[in-house]
VOPAGU-2260 file (C-alpha; in pm, 1 decimal, decimal comma):
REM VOPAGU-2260
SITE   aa  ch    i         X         Y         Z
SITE  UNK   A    0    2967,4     410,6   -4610,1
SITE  UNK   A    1    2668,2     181,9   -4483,0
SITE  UNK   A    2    2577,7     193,2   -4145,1
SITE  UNK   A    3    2519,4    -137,0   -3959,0
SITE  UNK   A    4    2097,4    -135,7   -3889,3
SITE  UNK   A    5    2019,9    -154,0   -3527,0
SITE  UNK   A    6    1763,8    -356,1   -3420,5
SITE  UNK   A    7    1534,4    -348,1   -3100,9
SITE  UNK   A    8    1446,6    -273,4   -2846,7
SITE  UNK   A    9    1337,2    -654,4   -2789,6
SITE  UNK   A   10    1002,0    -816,2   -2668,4
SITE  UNK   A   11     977,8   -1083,7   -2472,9
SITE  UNK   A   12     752,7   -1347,1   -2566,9
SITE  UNK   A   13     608,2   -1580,3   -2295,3
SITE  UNK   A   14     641,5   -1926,3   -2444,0
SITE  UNK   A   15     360,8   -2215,8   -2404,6
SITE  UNK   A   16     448,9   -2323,9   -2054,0
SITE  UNK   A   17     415,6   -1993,5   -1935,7
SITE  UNK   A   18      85,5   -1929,1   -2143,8
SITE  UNK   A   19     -86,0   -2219,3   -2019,0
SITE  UNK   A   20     -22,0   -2127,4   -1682,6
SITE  UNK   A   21    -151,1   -1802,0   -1697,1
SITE  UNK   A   22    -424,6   -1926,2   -1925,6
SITE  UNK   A   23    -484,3   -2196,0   -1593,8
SITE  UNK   A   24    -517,6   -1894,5   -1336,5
SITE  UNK   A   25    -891,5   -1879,2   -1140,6
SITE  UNK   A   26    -922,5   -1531,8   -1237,6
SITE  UNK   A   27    -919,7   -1628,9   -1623,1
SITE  UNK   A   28   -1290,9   -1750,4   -1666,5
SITE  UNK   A   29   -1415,5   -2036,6   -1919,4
SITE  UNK   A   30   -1589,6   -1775,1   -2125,2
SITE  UNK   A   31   -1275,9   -1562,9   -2197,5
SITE  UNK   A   32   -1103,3   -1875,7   -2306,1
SITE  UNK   A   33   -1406,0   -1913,4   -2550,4
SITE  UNK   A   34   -1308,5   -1536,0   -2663,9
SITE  UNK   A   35    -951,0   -1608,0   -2747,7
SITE  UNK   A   36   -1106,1   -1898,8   -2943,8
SITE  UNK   A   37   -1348,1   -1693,7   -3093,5
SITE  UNK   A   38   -1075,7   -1454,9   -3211,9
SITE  UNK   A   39    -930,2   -1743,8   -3410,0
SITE  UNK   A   40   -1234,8   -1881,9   -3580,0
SITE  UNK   A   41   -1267,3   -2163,9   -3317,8
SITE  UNK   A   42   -1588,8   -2256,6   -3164,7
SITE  UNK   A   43   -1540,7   -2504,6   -2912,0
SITE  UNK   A   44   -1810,2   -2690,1   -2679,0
SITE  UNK   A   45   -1913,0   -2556,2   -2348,2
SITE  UNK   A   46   -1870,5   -2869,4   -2202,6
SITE  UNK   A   47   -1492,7   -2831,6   -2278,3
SITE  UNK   A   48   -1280,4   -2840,3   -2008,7
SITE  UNK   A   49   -1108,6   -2532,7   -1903,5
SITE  UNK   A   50    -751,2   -2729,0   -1896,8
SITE  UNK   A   51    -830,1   -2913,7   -2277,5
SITE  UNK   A   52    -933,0   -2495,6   -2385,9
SITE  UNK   A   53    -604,7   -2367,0   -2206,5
SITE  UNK   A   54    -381,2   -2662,8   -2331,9
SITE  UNK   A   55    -504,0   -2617,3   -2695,0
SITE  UNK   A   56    -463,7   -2242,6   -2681,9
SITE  UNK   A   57     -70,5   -2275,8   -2565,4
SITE  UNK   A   58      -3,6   -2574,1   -2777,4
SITE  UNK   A   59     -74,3   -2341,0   -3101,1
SITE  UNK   A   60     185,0   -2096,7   -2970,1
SITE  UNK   A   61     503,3   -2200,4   -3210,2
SITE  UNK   A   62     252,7   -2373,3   -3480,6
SITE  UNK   A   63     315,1   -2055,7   -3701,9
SITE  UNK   A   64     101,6   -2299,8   -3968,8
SITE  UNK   A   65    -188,5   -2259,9   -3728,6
SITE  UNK   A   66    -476,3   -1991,9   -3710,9
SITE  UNK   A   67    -465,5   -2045,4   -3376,7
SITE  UNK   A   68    -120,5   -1846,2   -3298,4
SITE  UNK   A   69    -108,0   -1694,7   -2948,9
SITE  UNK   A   70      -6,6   -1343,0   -3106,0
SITE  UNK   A   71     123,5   -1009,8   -2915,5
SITE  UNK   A   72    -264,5    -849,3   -2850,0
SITE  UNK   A   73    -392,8   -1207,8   -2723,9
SITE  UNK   A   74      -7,6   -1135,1   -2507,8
SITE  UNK   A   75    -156,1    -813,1   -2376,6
SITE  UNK   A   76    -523,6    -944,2   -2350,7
SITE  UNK   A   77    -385,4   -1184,9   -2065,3
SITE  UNK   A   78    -189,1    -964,5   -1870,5
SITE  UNK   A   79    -460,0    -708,3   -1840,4
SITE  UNK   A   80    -652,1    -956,0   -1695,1
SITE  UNK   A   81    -410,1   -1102,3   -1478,1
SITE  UNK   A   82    -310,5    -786,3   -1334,7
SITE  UNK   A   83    -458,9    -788,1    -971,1
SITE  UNK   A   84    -618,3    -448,1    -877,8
SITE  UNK   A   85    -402,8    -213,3    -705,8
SITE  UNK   A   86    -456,5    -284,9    -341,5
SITE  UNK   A   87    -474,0      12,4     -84,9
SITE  UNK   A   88    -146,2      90,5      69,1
SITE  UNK   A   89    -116,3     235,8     411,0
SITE  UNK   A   90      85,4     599,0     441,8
SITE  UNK   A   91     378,0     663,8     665,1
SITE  UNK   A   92     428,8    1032,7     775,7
SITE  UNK   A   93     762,5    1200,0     845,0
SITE  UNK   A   94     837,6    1560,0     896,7
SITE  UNK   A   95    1141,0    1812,9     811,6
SITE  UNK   A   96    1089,3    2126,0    1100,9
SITE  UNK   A   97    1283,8    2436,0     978,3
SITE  UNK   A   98    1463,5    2467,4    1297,7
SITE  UNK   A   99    1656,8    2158,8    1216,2
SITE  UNK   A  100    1698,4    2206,5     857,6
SITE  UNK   A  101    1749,2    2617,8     803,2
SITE  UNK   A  102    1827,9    2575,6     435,2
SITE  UNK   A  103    1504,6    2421,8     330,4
SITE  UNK   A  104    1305,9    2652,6     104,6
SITE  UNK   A  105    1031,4    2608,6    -144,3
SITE  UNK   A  106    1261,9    2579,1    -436,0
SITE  UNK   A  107    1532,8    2331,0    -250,5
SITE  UNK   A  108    1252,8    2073,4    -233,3
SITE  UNK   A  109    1129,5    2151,1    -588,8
SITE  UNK   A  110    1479,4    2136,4    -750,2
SITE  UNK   A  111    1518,1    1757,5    -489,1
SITE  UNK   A  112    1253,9    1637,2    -649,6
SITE  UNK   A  113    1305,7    1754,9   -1032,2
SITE  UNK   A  114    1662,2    1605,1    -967,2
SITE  UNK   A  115    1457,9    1276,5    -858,9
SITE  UNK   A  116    1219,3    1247,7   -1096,6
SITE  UNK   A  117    1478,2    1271,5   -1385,6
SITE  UNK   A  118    1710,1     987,0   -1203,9
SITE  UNK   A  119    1381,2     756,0   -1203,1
SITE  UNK   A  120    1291,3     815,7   -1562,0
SITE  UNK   A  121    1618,0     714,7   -1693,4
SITE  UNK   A  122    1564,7     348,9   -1571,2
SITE  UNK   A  123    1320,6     160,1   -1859,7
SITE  UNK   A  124    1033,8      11,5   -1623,5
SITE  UNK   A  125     966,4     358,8   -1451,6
SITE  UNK   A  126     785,7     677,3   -1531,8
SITE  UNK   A  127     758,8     973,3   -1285,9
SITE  UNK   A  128     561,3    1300,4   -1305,6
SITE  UNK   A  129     570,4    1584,9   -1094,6
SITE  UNK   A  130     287,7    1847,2    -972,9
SITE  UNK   A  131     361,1    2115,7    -813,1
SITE  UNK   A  132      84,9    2398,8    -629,7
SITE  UNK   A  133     147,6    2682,8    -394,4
SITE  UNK   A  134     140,4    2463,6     -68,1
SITE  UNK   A  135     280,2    2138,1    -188,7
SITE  UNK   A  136     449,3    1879,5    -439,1
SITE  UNK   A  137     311,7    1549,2    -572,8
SITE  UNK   A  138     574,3    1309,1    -718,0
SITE  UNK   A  139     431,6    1051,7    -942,2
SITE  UNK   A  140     562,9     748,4   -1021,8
SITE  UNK   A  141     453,2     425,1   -1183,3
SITE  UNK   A  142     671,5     181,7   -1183,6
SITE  UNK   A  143     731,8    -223,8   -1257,3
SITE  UNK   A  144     718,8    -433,3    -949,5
SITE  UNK   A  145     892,4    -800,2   -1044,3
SITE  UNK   A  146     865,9   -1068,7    -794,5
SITE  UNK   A  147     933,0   -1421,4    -909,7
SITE  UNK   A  148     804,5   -1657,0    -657,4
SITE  UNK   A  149     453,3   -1608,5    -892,6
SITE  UNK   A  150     348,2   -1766,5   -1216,7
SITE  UNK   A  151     592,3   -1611,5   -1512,5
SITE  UNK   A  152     296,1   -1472,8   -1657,3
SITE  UNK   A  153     255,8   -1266,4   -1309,8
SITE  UNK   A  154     618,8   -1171,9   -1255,2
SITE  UNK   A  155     612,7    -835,5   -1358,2
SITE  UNK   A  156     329,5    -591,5   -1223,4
SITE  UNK   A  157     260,6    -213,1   -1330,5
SITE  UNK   A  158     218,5      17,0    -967,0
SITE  UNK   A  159     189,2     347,3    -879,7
SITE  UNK   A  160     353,4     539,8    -550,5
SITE  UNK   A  161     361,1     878,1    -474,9
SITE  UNK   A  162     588,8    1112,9    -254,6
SITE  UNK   A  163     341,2    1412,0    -156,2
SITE  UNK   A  164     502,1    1690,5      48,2
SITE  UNK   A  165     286,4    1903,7     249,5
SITE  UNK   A  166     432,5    2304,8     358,0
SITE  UNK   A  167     318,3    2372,2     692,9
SITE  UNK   A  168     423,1    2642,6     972,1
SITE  UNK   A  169     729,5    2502,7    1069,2
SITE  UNK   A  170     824,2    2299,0     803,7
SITE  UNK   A  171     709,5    2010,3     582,5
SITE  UNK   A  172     526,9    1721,6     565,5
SITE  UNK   A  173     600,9    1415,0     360,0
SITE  UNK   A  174     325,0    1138,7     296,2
SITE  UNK   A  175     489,3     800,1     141,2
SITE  UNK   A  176     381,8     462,7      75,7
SITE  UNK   A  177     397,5     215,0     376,5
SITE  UNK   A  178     622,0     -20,2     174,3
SITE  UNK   A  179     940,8    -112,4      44,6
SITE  UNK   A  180     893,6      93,0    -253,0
SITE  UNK   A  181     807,9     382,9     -94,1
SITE  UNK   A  182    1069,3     334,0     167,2
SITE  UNK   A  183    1366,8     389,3    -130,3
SITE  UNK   A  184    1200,6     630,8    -290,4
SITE  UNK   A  185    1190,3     837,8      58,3
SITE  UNK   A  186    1547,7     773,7      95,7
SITE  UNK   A  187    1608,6     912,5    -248,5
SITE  UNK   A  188    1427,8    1220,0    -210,1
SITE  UNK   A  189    1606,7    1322,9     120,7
SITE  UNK   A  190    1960,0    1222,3     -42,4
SITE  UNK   A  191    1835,0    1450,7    -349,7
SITE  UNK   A  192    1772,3    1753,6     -91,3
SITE  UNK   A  193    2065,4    1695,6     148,7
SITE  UNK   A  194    2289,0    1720,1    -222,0
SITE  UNK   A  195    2062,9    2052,2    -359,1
SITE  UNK   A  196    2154,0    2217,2      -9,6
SITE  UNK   A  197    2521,9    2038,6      67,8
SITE  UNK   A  198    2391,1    1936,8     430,8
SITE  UNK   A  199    2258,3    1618,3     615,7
SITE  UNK   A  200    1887,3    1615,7     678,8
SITE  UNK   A  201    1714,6    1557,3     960,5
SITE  UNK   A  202    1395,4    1345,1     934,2
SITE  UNK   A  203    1144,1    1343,0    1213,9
SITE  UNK   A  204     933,2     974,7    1194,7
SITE  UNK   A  205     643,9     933,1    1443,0
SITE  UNK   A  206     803,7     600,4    1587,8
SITE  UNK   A  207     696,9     380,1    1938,0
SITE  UNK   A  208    1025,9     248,0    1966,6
SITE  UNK   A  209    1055,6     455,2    2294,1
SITE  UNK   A  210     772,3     255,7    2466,8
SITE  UNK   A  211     879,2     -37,8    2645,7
SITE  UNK   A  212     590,3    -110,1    2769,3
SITE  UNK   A  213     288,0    -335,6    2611,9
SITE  UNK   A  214      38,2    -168,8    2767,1
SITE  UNK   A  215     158,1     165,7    2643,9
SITE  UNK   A  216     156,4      87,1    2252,1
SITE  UNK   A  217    -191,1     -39,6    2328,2
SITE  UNK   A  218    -269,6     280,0    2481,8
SITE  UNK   A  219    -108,1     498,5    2200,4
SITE  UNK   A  220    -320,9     310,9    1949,9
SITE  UNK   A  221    -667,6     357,2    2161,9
SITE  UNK   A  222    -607,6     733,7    2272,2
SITE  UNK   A  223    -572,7     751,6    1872,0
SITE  UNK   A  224    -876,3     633,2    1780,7
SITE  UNK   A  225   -1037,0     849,7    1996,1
SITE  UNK   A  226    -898,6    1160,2    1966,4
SITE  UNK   A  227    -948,7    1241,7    1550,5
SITE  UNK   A  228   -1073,0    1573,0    1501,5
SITE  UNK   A  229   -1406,2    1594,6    1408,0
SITE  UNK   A  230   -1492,1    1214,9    1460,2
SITE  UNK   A  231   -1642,6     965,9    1690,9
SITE  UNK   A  232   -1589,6     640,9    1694,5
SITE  UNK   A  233   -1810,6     430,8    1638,3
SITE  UNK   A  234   -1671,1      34,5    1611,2
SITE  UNK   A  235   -1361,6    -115,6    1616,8
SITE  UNK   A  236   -1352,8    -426,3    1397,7
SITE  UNK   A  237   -1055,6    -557,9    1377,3
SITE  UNK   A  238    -713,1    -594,9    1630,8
SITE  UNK   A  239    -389,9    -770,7    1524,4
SITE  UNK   A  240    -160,1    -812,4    1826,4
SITE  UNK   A  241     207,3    -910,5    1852,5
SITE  UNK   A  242     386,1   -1065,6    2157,5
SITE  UNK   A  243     790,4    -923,5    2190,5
SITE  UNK   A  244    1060,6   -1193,9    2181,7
SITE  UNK   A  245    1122,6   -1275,9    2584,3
SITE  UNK   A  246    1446,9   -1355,8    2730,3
SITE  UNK   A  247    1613,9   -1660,7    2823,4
SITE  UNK   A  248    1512,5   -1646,2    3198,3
SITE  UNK   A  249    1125,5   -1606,2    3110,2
SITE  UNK   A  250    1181,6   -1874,2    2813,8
SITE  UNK   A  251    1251,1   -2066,7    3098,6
SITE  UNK   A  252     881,0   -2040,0    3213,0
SITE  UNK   A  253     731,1   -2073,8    2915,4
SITE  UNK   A  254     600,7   -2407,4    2741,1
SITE  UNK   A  255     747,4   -2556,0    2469,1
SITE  UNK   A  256     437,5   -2325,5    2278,9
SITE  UNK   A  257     426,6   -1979,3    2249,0
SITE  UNK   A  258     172,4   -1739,9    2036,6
SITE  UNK   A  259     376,0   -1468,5    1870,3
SITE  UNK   A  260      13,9   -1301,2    1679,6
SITE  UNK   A  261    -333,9   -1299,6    1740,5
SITE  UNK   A  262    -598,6   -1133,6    1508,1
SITE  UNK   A  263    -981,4   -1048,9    1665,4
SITE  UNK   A  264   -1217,0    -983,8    1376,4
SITE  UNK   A  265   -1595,4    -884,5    1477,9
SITE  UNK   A  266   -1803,9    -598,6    1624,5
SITE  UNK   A  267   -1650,5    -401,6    1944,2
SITE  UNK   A  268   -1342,4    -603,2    1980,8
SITE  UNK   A  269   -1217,4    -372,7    2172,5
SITE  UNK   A  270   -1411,2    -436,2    2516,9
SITE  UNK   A  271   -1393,3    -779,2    2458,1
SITE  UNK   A  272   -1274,1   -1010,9    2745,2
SITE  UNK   A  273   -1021,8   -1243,2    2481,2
SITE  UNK   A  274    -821,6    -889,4    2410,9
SITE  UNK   A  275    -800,3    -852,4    2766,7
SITE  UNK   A  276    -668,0   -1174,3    2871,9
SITE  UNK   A  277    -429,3   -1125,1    2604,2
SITE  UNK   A  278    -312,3    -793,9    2746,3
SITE  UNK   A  279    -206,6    -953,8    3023,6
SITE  UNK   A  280      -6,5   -1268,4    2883,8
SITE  UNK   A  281     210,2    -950,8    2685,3
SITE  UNK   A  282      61,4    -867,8    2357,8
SITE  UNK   A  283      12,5    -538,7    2247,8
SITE  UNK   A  284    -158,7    -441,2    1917,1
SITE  UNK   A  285      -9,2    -383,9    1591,9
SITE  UNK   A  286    -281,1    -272,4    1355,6
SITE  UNK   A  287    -616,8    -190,2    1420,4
SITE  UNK   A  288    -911,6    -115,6    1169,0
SITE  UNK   A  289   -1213,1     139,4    1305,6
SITE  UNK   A  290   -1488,4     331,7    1216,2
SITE  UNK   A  291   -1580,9     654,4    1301,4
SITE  UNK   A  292   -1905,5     890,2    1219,3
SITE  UNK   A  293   -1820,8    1220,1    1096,9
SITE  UNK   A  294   -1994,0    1467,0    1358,6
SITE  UNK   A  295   -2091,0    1711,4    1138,2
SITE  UNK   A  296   -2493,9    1663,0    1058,4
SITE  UNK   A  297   -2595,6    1400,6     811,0
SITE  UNK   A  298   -2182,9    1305,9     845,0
SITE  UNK   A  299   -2017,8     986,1     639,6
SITE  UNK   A  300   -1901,8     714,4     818,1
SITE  UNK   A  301   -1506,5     668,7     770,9
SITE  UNK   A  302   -1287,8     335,6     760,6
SITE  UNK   A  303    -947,1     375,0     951,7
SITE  UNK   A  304    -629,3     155,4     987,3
SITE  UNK   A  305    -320,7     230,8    1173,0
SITE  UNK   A  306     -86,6     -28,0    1242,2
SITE  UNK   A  307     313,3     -85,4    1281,4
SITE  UNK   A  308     557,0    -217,8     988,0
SITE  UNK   A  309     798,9    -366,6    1234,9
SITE  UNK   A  310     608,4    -486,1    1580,1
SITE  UNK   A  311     879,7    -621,6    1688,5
SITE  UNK   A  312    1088,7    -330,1    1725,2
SITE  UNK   A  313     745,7     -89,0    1766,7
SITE  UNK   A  314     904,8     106,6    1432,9
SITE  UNK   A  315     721,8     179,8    1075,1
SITE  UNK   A  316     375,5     380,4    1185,3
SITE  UNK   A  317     148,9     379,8     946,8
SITE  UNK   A  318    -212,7     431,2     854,1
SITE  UNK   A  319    -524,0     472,5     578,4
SITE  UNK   A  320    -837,6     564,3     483,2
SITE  UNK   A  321   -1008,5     213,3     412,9
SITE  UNK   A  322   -1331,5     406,0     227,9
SITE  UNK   A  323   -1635,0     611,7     328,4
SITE  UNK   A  324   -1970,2     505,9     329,9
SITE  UNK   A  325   -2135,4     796,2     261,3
SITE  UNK   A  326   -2467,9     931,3     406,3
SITE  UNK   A  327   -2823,6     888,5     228,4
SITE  UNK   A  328   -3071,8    1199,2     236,3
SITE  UNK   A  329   -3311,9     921,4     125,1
SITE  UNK   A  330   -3267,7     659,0     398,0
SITE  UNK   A  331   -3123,2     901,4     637,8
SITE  UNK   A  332   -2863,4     696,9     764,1
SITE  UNK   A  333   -2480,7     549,8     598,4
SITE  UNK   A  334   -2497,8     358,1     318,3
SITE  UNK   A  335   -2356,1     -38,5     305,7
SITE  UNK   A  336   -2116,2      63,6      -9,8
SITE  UNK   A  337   -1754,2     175,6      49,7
SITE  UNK   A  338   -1723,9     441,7    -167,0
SITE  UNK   A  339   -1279,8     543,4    -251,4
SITE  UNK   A  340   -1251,6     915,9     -90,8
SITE  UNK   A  341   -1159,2    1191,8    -276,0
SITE  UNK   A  342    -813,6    1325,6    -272,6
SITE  UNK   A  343    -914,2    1678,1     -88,7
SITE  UNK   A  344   -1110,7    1410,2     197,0
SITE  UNK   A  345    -751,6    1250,8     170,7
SITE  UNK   A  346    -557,2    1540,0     252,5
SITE  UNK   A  347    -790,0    1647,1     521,6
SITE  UNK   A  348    -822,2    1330,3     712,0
SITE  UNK   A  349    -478,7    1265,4     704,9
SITE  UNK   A  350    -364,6    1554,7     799,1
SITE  UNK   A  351    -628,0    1522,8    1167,9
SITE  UNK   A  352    -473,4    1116,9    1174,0
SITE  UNK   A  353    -133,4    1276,6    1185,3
SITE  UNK   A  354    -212,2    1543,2    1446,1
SITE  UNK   A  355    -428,2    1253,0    1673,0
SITE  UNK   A  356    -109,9     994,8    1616,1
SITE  UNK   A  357     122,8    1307,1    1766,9
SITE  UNK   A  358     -81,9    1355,3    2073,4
SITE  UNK   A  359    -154,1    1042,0    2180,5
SITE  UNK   A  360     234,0     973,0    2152,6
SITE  UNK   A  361     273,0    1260,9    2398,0
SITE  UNK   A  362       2,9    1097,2    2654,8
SITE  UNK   A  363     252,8     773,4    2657,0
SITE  UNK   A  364     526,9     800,1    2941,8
SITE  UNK   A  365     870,9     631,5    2770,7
């Protein structure tokens, strides 16, 4: 008996539309046009437009007569260079105390997030890994992110997030990415663990919500940049500030304008008199970028953010390390590059922005 042959999995091919639009992108350059062309046998001018190069290149796509075909490796050629380098993404920090969830172990989170990786890797456009060490658990993932309001060419975008959990004194720590992404894949992991151990899990999330006062968010985010272990600060460079939704009876007051965000960008913003007066019309910040100088002799110099997801409701905490610029025996001072840290500098600073974002939420009366 013959079996019926099965054919795929499929490709999809970009047609010449779709080509000549990525092909038309600022971040393809004239002389990598001249490469596909090269590729080909063509020599064209260097007085060529970029447009006539593009349009020639996507107008050969279904001539299958044509040594000028737009094949699969040209396919993968353009989306390498389309891809956009991954951009930093802030952390957000929750904890799970042992007092409020007895049945966590060791092997309860390592089973949650075996069980997770496995659901993940059955979808096609993910891939998750899993490392595991004696005081915490890495998951991996690298995923497709598809968002259509770009160029088709664009659509679909290889990223990476991670889940990191952290075993402390009284419980653990979980580091995710400040995003939608990461978001899910946190809700995953504790619906994973509250199945492995049949109960509902209790996540602590260092949130401002409780603050109803302006001033004291401000304050929260100023005590914080203050107060890391080990640092002193040294500039603060940029503040993005939010103004709450009023009522009807102060809409009443108002103009028909109102400013809902402000941004100050420059050296100590933070003693400026334009973030005062803005204090006192009602804004209160939302993100703030620093730098601080290590203490320790012949120290780096560290790049900070903290900010909030969701000003409006003071939820979604979050912060990073923007870089390091590292200290030169030669010139004995910090150097103008900023240099990626390393993951142990990751784990360490983190861990001393978690404990600084904890106190100063203390110093703040609800």
């Amino acid at each position: 008996m013959n079996k019926k042959k099965q054919f795929g999995p499929s490709l999809y091919f970009y047609h010449d539309k779709a080509i000549f639009d990525g092909l038309s992108q600022h971040s393809i350059t004239k002389p990598e046009l001249h490469h596909f062309l090269l590729k080909k046998g063509v020599i064209a001018s260097q007085d060529t437009d970029k447009g006539e190069l593009a349009y020639y290149l996507s107008s050969c796509l279904f001539d299958y007569l044509s040594s000028c075909l737009f094949d699969y490796h040209d396919r993968n050629r353009l989306s390498d260079l389309l891809t956009s380098k991954p951009k930093r993404e802030n952390v957000t920090s929750s904890s799970l105390k042992k007092d409020e969830n007895p049945k966590l172990e060791d092997e309860t989170i390592r089973q949650a997030i075996s069980n997770l990786r496995e659901s993940l890797s059955k979808g096609p456009d993910c891939q998750a890994s899993i490392t595991c060490t004696k005081d915490s658990f890495l998951l991996d993932v690298t995923y497709k992110d598809h968002d259509l309001t770009k160029p088709e060419i664009k659509q679909v975008e290889t990223k990476r997030a991670q889940i990191e959990i952290l075993k402390e004194k009284d419980g653990y720590t979980v580091r995710s990415p400040a995003n939608d992404y990461g978001d899910k894949l946190l809700m995953d992991f504790t619906s994973s663990l509250g199945n492995e151990i049949d109960a509902d899990i209790e996540v602590q999330e260092l949130s401002l919500a409780g603050i109803t006062d302006s001033h004291g968010v401000s304050k929260f985010f100023t005590t914080l940049i203050h107060n890391i272990e080990g640092y002193k600060l040294y500039d603060v460079t940029n503040v993005k500030l939010y103004h709450p939704e009023v009522d009807e009876r102060e809409e009443e007051e108002f103009t028909a304008s109102h400013i809902r965000r402000a941004m100050l960008n420059g050296k100590q913003v933070l003693i400026t008199p334009e973030l005062k007066s803005l204090y006192d019309r009602g804004f209160h910040i939302s993100s703030v970028q620093w730098l601080a100088n290590d203490k320790s002799p012949e120290g780096d110099r560290v790049a900070f953010e903290a900010s909030l997801k969701k000003p409006e409701t003071k939820e979604g905490f979050s912060f990073q390390i923007r870089g390091i610029y590292r200290y030169s025996e030669r010139t004995l001072d910090v150097t103008q590059k900023l240099t990626t840290p390393s993951n142990i500098e990751k784990k360490d600073i983190h861990k001393k922005l978690e404990s600084a974002a904890c106190l100063a939420l203390e110093k703040i009366p609800n």
